[in-house]
N, C-alpha and C positions, 0 to 999 in steps of 0.2 A: 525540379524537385528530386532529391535519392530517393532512389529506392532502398525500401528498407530489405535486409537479406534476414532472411526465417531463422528463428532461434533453434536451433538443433535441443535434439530428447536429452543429451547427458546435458547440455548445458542450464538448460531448463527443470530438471530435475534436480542440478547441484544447490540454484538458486532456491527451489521449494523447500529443497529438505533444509536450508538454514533461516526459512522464516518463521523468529519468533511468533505466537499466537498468544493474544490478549484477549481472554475472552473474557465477560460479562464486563465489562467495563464499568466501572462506578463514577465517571468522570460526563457532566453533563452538558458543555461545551467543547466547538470544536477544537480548542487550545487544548484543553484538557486530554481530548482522547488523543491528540497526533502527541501531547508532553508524554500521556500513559504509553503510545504506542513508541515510542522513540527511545523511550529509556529501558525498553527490551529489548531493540535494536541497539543501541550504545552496548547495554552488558553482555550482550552475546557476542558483542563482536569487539570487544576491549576497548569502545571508546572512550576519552575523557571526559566524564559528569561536567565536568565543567563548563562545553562547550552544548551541552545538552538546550540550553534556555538561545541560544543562539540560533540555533536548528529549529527549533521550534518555530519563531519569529521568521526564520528562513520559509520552512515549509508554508507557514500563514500566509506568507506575503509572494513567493511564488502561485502558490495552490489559488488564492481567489483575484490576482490578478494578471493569472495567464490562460488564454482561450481557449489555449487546449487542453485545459482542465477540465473534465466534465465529472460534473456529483451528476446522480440520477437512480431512479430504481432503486434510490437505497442504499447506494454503492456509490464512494468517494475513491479518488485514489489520488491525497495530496503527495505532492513532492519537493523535491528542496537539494541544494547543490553544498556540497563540502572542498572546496577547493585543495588539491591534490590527493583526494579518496581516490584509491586503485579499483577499490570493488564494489560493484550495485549489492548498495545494500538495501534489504524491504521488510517488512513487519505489517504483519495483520492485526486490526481491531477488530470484537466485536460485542455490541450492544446487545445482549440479550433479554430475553422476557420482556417482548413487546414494545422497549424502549427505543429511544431514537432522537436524532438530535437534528437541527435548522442547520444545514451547511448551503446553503443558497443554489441549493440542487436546479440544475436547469430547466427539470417539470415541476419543480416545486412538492417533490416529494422531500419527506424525512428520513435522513443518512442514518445505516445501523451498521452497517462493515466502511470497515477504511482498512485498503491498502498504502500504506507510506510508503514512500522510494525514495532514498538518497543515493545519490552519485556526485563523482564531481562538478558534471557540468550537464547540459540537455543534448551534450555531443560524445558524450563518456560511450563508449563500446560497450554496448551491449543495450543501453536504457532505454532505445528505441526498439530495438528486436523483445527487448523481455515485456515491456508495455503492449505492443502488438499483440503477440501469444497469450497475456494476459487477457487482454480485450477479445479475441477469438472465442479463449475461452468463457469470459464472461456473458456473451451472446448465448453460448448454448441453452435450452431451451430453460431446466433449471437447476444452471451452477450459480444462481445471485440466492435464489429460498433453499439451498443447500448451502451456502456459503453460513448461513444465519444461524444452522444448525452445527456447525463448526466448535468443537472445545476441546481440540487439542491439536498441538500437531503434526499426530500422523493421523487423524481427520481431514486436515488439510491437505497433507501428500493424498489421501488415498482419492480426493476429491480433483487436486489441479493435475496429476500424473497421470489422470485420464484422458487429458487434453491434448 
């Protein structure tokens, strides 16, 4: 098994500060929130709308049938590969005012944040270290009912750059 090597503070920070935040989402399936959460990822980071519906389908189809996918707590973090992307890209949803959606969470709770990750591949440099740090971070005690309270994003820096 690699080991995986610690995402260092600039690099982890460079990542936060360019994740778009979607918040109240008005979309009520999982298709719908990673289509909503993707296509603030696409324009922030100039990619082709065209290829948008493709990603999607990608994330769907990674995200519920790969193991090491976990929805739980409330918290999804699907993901999906771009063959020859240079850089992890990632985008936050989030479901507000009590809503929440069936994404086949492993305790069978209801999904109201979704972290999306695109990269090129599940071997891309860096998407295992930023996943890690992610997940460290999401254990602390409460960065998931602080995540829900999220509506902008330097909410979201002042929240993941504690970690």
């Amino acid at each position: 098994m690699n080991e995986v090597i610690p995402m260092g503070n600039a690099e982890w920070q460079e990542i936060v500060k360019s994740i778009p935040v979607v918040c109240d989402i008005t979309e009520t399936t999982a298709e719908g929130v990673i289509r909503q959460v993707l296509k603030a990822v696409f324009e922030k980071n100039g990619l082709p709308m065209d290829k948008l519906d493709a990603m999607v389908s990608t994330v769907i189809e990674h995200s519920l049938g790969d193991v090491g996918f976990v929805a739980m707590h409330g918290l999804a973090i699907p993901h999906g590969y771009i063959a020859g992307l240079e850089k992890l890209l990632v985008g936050i949803g989030v479901l507000s005012h009590g809503r929440s959606i069936d994404f086949n969470a492993i305790d069978g709770s209801r999904t109201h944040i979704f972290f999306v990750i695109v990269c090129s591949s599940p071997n891309h440099a860096g998407y295992r270290q930023f996943l890690a740090r992610l997940c460290r971070c999401l254990i602390s005690d409460d960065t998931v009912s602080r995540l829900a309270s999220v509506s902008t994003r330097d909410d979201l820096e002042t929240l993941l750059e504690s970690h």
